[in-house]
N, C-alpha and C positions, 0 to 999 in steps of 0.2 A: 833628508826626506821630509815631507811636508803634507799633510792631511790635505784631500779635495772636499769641494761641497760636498760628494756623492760619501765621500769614507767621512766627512761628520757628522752625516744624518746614519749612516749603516751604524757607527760603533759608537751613536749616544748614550747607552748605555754603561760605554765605561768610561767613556768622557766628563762623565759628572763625576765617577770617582774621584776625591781628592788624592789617592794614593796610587790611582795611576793616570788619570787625564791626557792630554797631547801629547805631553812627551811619553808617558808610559806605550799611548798605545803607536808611539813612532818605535819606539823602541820594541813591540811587539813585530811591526811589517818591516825592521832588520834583520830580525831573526834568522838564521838558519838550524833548522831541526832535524835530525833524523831521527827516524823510526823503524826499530830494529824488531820486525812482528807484525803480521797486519793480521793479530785474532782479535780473543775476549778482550784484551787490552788494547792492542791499537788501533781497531777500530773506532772507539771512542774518542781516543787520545785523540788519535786524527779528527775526528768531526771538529770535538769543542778550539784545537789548536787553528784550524783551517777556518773555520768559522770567528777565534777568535782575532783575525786579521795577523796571523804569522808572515812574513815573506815569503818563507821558504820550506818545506816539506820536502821528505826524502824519505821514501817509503824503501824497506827491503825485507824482501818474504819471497821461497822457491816455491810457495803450497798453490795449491790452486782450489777451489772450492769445495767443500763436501756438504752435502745434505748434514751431517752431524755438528755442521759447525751453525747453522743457520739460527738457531735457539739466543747465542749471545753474540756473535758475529756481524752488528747491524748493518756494515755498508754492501751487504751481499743479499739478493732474493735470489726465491727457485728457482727460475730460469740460468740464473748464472754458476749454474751447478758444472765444474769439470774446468770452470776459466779460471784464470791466473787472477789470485787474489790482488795483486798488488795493480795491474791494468783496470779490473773494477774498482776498486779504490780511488784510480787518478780520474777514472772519469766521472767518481760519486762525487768527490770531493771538487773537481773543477766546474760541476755543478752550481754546488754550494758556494764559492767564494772565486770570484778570475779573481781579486787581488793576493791571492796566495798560490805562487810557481810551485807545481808539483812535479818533482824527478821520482823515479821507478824502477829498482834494480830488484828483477824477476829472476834471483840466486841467491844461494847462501852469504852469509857475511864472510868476506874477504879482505887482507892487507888492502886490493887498490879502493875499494870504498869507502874504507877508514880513513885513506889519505887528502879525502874533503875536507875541509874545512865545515866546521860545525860550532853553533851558539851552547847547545845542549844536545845530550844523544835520552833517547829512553828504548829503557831495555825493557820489551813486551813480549820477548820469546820465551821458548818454553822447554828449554834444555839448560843443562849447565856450563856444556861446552860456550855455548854463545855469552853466556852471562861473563864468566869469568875471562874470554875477549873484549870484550864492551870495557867490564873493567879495567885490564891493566892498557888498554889504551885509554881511556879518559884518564886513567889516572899519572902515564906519564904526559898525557898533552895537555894535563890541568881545565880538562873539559866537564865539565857539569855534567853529571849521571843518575837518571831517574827510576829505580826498578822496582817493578811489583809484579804479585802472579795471585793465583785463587784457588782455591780447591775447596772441593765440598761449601762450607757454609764460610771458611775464612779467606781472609784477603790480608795482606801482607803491600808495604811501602816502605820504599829509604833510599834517600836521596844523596848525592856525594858533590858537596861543589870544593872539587880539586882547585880551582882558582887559590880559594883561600885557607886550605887546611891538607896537611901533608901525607897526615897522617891517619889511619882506620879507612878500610876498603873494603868493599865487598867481600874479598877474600878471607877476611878478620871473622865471617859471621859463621862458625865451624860446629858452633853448639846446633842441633836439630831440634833443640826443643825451646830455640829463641825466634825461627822460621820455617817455611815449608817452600821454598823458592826454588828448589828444585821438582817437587813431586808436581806429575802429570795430570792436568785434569781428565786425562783419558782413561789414567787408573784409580783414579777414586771420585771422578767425577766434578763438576763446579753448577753452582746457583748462577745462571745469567747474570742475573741483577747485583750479584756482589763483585763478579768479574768486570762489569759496566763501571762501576763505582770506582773501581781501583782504577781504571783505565783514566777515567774521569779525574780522579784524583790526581795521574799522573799532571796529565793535563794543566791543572790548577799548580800543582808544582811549578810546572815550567812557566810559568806566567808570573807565578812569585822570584824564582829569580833572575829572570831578565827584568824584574823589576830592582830585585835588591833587595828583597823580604824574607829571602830565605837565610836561614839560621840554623837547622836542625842538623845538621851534619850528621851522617851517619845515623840517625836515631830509628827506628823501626816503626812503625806504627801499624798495628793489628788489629784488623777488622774482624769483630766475630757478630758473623750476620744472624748468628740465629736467637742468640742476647738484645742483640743490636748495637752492641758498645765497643768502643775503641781503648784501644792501651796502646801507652807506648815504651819501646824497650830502646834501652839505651846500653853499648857496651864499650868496651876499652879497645884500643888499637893491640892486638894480635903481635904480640915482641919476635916472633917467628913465621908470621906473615910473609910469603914468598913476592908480593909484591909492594907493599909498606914497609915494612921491620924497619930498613937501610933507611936514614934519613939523604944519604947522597943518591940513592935510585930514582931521583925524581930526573934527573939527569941522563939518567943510561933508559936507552930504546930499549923497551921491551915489545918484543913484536908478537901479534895476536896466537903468529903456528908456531912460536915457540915458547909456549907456557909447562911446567911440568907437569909431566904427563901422570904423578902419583895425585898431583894437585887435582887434578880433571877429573881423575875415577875415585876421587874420595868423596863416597856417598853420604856423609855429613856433614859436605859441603853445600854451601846455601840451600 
């Protein structure tokens, strides 16, 4: 692939970057992305990713719009109250950018969606069932995995690039008071603007490592918006992790419907 006049005048502003220039931002419009969630997180994700000249976007979310979501939820206005969030989406977004192909699956995640091909996945949904799917597929397809979530005033991020590290998964993170990844912003509520920022965040992830600049494996990082300051938490790989432990599991299919089910309803799980 090869930049036109029209994409080196659009993406001069990352062109000048030294650390990601031509090639970085050829290497942006190979891309393939999905996006598992089109809320407080991936609506964002999606803008800045679409905007930042990805190829390829793959939206998947069953919700369709509500009046309650419209607060952090930016690719949606009033009118579009009751439509399929993920249809609004492809046509905000192909709005925004014809050089990034937007696909659309208006349903839960499923095995045949998984079996795309993908550059990076990020996990912007907001259950734990999905989370821990995402996971032990990126983690036996050694696929890059980006996930954050928000509530009330905190924001939470950690990132997995299975390419190069075998070991610690999402599934590893059991402590409840190293995260909040599973709890609902319906039940205790979220700040738009810190939901934004994570989503945003992810975003900036995924641009570091289709560059090469990501490094954190595993590490947490915790937004507390009301401080305003960041930490970050770092933990060990989980020796009884149902999807890591085995160093030979990187090998055996694990498939999304068939994760343990004690694993799933352990509510101090992410």
């Amino acid at each position: 692939m090869s930049l036109s006049a029209k994409q080196l005048q659009r993406y001069n502003c990352h062109l000048t970057i030294d650390s990601i220039g031509k090639e970085g931002q050829i290497a942006f419009g190979d891309a393939k992305i999905l996006i598992a969630g089109l809320g407080g997180l991936g609506c964002p994700a999606a803008s800045y990713l679409c905007g930042a000249g990805i190829g390829s976007l793959t939206l998947c979310d069953s919700d369709v719009v509500e009046t309650s979501n419209l607060p952090r939820q930016t690719l949606y206005r009033e009118d579009d109250y009751g439509q399929s969030k993920v249809v609004i989406g492809k046509r905000v977004l192909n709005l925004m950018n014809t050089d990034t192909k937007i696909t659309i699956f208006n349903k839960e995640l499923d095995e045949k969606l998984l079996e795309n091909f993908y550059t990076v996945i990020l996990d912007c949904t907001d259950n734990i069932h999905a989370r821990l799917k995402l996971n032990a597929h990126c983690y036996e397809k050694k696929i890059p995995l980006v996930s954050a979530s928000a509530t009330a005033w905190d924001g939470h991020l950690i990132g997995f690039d299975f390419r190069h590290h075998g070991r610690l998964c999402l599934s590893c993170f059991t402590n409840p008071a190293h995260h909040q990844l599973s709890n609902s912003c319906i039940q205790r509520g979220v700040v738009n603007s810190v939901v934004g920022m994570m989503g945003t965040l992810q975003a900036t992830t995924v641009l570091r490592l289709l560059l090469g600049h990501f490094d954190q494996h595993g590490e947490m990082i915790r937004y507390d918006g009301k401080s305003g300051r960041f930490i970050t938490l770092t933990k060990k790989a989980d020796p009884k992790c149902l999807i890591c432990s085995d160093p030979t599991s990187q090998s055996k299919e694990v498939s999304v419907n068939n994760i343990n089910e004690k694993n799933l309803e352990n509510d101090n799980l992410l």
